[in-house]
Every structure is written in structure tokens, then in C-alpha cells.
C-alpha positions in Angstrom: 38.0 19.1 -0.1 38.3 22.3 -2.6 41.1 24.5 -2.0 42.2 28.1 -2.9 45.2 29.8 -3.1 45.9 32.3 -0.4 46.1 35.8 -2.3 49.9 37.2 -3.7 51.2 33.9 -2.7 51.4 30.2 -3.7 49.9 28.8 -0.6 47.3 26.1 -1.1 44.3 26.4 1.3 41.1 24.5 2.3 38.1 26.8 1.7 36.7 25.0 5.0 38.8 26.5 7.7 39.1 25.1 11.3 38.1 27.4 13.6 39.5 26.6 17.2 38.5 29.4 19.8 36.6 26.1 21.8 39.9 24.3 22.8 40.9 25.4 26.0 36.9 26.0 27.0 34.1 24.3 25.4 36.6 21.4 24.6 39.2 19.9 26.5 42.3 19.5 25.2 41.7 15.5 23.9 38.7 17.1 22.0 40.5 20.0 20.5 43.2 16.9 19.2 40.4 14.9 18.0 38.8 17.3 15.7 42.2 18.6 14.6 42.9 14.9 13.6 40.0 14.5 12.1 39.9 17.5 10.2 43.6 17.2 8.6 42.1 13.8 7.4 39.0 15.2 5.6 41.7 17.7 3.5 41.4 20.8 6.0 44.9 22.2 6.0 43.7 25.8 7.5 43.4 26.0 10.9 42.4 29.7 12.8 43.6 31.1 16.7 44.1 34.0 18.4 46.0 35.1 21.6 42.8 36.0 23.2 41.1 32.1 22.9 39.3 30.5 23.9 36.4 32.1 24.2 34.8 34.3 25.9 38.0 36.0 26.6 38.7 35.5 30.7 42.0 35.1 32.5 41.7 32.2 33.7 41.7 30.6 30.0 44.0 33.4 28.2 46.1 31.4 25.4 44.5 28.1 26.1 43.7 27.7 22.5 47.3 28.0 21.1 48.3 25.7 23.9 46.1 23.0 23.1 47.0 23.6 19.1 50.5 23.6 20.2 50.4 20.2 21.8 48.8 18.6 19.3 51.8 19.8 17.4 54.0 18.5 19.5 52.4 14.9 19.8 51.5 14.3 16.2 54.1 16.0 13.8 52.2 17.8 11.4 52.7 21.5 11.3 54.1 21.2 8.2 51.0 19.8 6.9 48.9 22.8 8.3 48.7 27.0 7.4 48.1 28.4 10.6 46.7 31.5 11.8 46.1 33.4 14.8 46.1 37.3 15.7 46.7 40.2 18.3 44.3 41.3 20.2 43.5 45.0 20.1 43.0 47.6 22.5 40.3 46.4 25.0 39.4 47.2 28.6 38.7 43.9 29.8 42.1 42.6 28.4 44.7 44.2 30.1 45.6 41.2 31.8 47.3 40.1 28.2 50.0 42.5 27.9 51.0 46.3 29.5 49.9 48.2 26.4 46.6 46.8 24.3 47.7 48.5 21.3 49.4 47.6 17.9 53.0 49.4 18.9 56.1 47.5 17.9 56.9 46.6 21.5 53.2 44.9 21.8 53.0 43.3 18.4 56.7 41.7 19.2 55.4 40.1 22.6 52.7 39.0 21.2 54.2 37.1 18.5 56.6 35.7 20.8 54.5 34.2 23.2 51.9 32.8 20.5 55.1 31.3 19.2 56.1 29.7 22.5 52.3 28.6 23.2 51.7 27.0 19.5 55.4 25.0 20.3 56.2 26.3 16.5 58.6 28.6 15.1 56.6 30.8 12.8 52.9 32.0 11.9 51.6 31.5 8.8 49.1 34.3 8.8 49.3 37.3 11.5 45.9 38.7 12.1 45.1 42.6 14.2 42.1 41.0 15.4 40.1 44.1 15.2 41.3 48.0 14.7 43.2 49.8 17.0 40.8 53.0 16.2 36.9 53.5 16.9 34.8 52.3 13.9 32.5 50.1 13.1 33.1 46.6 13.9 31.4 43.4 16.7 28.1 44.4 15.1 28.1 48.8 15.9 25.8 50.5 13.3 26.3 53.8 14.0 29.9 55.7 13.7 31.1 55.8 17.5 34.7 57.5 16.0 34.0 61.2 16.1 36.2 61.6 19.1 38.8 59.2 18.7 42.4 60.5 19.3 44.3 57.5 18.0 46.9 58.6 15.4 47.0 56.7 12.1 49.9 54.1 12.5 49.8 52.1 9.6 53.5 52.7 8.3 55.2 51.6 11.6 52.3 48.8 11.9 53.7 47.1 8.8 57.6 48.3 9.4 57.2 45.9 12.5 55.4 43.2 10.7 58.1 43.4 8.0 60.8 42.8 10.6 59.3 40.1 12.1 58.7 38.5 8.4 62.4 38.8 7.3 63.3 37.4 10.8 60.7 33.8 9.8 58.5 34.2 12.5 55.8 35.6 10.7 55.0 34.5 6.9 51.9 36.7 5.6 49.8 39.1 7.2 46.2 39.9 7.3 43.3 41.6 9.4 40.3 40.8 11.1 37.1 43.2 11.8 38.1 45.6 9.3 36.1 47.9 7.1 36.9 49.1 3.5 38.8 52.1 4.6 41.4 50.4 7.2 42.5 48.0 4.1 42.7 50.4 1.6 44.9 52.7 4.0 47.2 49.4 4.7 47.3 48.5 1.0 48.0 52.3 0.3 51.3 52.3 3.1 52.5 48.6 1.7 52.4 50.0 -2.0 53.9 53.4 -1.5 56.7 52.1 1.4 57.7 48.9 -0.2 55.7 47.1 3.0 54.6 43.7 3.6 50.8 43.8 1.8 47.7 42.1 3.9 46.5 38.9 2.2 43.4 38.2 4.0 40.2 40.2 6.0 38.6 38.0 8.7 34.7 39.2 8.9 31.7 37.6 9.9 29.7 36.8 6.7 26.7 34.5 6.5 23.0 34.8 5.6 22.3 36.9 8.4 25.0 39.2 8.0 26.0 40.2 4.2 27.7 43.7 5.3 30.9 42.4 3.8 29.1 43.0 0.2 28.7 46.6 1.2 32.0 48.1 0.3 34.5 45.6 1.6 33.9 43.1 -1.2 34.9 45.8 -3.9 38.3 46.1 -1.9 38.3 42.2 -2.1 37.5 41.9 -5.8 39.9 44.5 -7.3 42.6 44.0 -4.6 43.0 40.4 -4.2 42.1 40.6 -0.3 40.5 37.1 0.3 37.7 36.9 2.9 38.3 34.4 5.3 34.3 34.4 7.2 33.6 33.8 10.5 30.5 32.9 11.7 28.6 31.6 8.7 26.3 29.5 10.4 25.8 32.3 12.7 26.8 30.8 16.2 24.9 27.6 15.6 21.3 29.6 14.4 21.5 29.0 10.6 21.5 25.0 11.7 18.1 25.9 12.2 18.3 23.7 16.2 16.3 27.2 17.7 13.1 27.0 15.7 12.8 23.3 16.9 11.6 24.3 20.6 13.8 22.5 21.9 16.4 23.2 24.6 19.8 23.3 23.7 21.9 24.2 27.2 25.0 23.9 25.5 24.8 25.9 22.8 27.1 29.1 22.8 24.2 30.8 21.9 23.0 29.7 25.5 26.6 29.4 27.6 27.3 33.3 26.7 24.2 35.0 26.2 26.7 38.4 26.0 26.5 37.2 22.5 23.3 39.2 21.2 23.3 39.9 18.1 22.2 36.5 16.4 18.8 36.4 19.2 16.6 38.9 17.4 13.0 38.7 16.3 14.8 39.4 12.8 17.0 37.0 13.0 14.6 34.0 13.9 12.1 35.0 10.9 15.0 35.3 8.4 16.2 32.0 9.8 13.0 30.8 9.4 12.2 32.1 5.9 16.0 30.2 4.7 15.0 26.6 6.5 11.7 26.9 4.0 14.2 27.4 1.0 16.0 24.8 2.1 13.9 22.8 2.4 11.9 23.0 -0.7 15.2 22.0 -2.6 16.0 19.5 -0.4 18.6 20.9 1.4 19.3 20.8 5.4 19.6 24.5 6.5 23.4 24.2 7.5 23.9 23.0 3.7 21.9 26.4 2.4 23.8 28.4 4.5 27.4 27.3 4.0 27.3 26.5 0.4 26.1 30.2 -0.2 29.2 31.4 1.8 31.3 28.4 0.2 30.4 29.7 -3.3 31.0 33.4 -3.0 33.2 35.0 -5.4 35.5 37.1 -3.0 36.3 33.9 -0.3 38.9 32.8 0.3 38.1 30.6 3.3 35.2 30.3 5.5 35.9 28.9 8.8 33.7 27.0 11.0 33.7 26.4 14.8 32.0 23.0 16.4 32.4 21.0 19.8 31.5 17.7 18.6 33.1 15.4 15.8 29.7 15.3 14.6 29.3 18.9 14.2 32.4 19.1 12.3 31.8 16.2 9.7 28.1 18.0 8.8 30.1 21.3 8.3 33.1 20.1 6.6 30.1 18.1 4.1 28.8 21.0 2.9 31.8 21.6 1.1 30.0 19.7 -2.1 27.0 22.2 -2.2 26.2 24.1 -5.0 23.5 26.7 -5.2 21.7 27.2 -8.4 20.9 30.2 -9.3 17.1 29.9 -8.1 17.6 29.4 -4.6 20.1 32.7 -4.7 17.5 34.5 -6.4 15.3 33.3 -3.1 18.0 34.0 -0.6 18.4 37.3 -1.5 14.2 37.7 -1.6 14.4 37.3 1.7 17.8 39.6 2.4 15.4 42.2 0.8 13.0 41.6 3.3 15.1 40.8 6.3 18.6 42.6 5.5 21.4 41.9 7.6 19.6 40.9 10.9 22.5 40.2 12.6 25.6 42.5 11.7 
């Protein structure tokens, strides 16, 4: 395993994070043990949650992820040897059976902590995610501003007064977002600086061949800020493995189980995809190795964090940690991001 350090601290992380938002879902609870097992073995120390997983987001399944994380806690011993994660879901229609108030208010941050804390059987977080804004903006894929008639109020300041509490109080260590865009961080950054607050660490963003928004702005908040990315989805829900363009059927692909999913099921997307297996190819490379070690070997990450369902999945993923590009098959790659760009924000 490679590690980093997670930024304006002296924590050593995995650059292969363990996504977990199947336990509780796609995976039972013996699975979700297994690959946490068998990840921990292969050097992954960084594992991701959220109060909303497993996913998709339903009732019935609310907080099953930290459970199953939590128990495996319980049973093995080793949350010291892990940096966990996990976040608060923002405001959301379809949510409201998490909490009374969907919104990033002291009250709602406080319960949320508390019951991720009770579900993960742990005392504190490592790193506290806002899983996306509280505001309109651009984020899930929207191209177009949707924010003109917003009527949130900017609450940054008593955002990070709240996380600050909970940090001197141990239940929180570090904090970070998720789904953010260059002006949300900068505003943070600006409030921790000016307020003597607790300063983000980490943005969680989708970034992979099929989706390189993150270099548009947010990377230059990265580079000159220290804000590691920590990317989500860089094989792109199971498309940049390159299974689609087989014909064959693949029923259990979340791709398949939760067609609400849209954005990787383009025309675009399948001849980009198409166009990357080729340069994989003719460097003999599997696609899954092309399109992690691009993400693996980028500058401003911190972490990229990958999701599977089988122990198979997850030993081809955590592999790729070994790949190195050269500096042909980037100039190729971004040929066809030229071409093709950003298929699937």
C-alpha cells in the first residue's frame, strides 16, 4: 500500500480508501466484515460512511452501514488501526425520516454526530464530512446554476463554531466536505482563518476519467490550500471496468439495481469508455488499472475510495495501487477528454 498524510495533520492514510455505502444493502453484514478484514490486511487503513448508507438512501436501511462498521468494531478490535469517516446528510426531501430539521444547524449537526457515534459502537470520528451543501449549487451532476432563488443564509461561522465544540469535546477529530465547489471551500477556509475555526482537511468529489470537473477550479483550491481530494466514484459505478461494452448481462450491477443513477449510461459515456479500454489496452493494461492509476497518481489526491461487493472486486481495485502512467498514455487520456469531456459530471 502507498499512503499519504491527511492535510494540516500527521495522520497517515492509504491512498486506496474503503468505501462502505454496500453494507447494510448490497452486502450483508458477514460481507461488509469480510472485506473490512481483508482490506485492513492489504494496508487500507481509511475506511468512508455516511448517516445516510447504505445506498440508495430508504428507511428501511437508514444507518445500516455504520451499524455493520460498528460491529465489526466491536468483534475484531481494531478501530485504532483504522481513520474513519462518515458525514451528515444535507437538506433533502426524501430524508426527513433522518432527523426533524435536514439542515447543518447546531442542534442537527449534534444529533447526528451522536447517533453515528452510538451506530459505529466508537467514541469519536476521525473525519466529519457535510455530505453535500446546505445551499443550491451545482453538485450530483447539475450543469446549470439552479441557485438564483435560494434563500438560505450563509452559515459558515456557526457551521464551524459547532464543529469546533464537538472537536474540543473528542468526538470529532478533523473535518471536511463532500460535493463542494471552489466557492463553498474558500468561504469555510476564509471563516476558519479569520475566526480562529477548525479548517476543512479534505473535499469528497467524484473524480475519474469520465468526470474531471474537479480540475476546473476546485483543484486550484486543492493545490494552494492543502485541501486533499478524497474521489468517489473513479471507476464510475462499475463502467470504467469496462463489463458494459462486453454485451453481457450484468443484473447485479448498481448500474442495473438503481437505474436512478443516470449519469454514467450516456452515449458519451460508452464511447469515452470505449476509447480508454483501446488505451489500455494497447499498453497492456486492464481498463480498471487505466482508470485508477490516473486517479491514484493525481497531484491534488489525497485518497480515492473505491466501493465493491465481492472480495474479488476489492483485491483488483486495491492492485491497482502499483500503476503508473507514463506520460504517453496521459497525453492519450486527455486526447480523448478533448474529444469526450466530462461525459458523466
Amino acid at each position: 500500500m502507498k499512503y499519504t498524510t491527511l492535510p494540516h495533520t500527521d495522520i497517515k492514510v492509504s491512498k486506496i480508501n474503503l468505501g462502505t455505502m454496500t453494507f447494510g444493502q448490497q452486502n450483508t453484514e458477514a460481507e461488509g466484515h469480510a472485506q473490512m478484514d481483508y482490506a485492513l490486511e492489504r494496508g487500507v487503513n481509511f475506511f468512508d460512511t455516511a448517516e445516510m448508507y447504505s445506498v440508495p438512501a430508504r428507511q428501511e436501511t437508514y444507518g445500516s452501514t455504520e451499524k455493520v462498521i460498528g460491529s465489526w468494531f466491536k468483534k475484531s478490535g481494531n478501530r485504532d488501526k483504522v481513520v474513519l469517516a462518515s458525514k451528515i446528510a444535507g437538506p433533502n426531501p426524501g430524508f426527513t425520516y433522518m432527523r426533524d430539521q435536514l439542515d447543518f444547524s447546531p442542534a442537527s449537526i449534534k444529533y447526528a454526530v451522536e447517533n453515528s457515534l452510538k451506530r459505529l459502537q466508537t467514541d469519536y470520528i476521525d473525519l466529519y464530512q457535510m455530505h453535500w451543501p446546505e445551499r443550491k449549487t451545482n453538485y450530483f451532476g447539475q450543469r446549470a446554476f439552479n441557485g438564483h432563488d435560494d434563500v438560505w443564509e450563509d452559515n459558515f461561522r456557526e457551521i464551524l463554531e459547532t464543529f469546533d465544540l464537538l472537536i474540543k469535546e473528542g468526538k470529532i477529530k478533523h473535518i471536511g466536505v463532500s460535493n463542494e465547489n471552489a466557492w463553498g471551500m474558500m468561504r469555510l477556509l476564509e471563516e476558519s482563518k479569520y475566526n480562529n475555526l477548525p479548517r476543512i482537511k479534505t473535499v469528497q468529489n467524484p473524480y475519474s476519467l469520465l468526470n474531471r470537473l474537479f480540475e476546473v477550479g476546485s483543484a486550484e483550491v486543492s493545490k494552494y490550500e492543502n485541501i486533499g481530494l478524497l474521489a468517489y466514484s473513479p471507476l464510475a459505478f462499475g463502467v470504467l471496468t469496462g463489463k458494459f461494452l462486453t454485451g453481457e448481462e450484468h443484473p447485479n450491477a448498481r448500474i442495473k439495481l438503481f437505474p436512478q443513477y443516470t449519469r454514467y449510461n450516456s452515449e458519451q459515456c460508452t464511447q469515452a469508455t470505449r476509447l480508454y479500454q483501446e488505451i489500455a489496452h494497447k499498453h497492456g493494461l486492464t481498463l480498471t488499472q487505466l482508470a485508477m492509476g490516473f486517479v491514484l497518481q493525481q497531484p491534488f489526491l489525497t485518497s480515492a475510495i473505491i466501493g465493491a461487493t465481492t472480495l474479488e472486486q476489492l483485491k483488483e481495485n486495491i492492485d491497482t495501487i502499483d500503476v503508473v502512467l507514463s506520460k504517453e498514455i496521459i497525453t492519450e487520456i486527455n486526447e480523448v477528454q478533448a474529444i469526450i469531456p466530462d461525459p458523466a459530471p
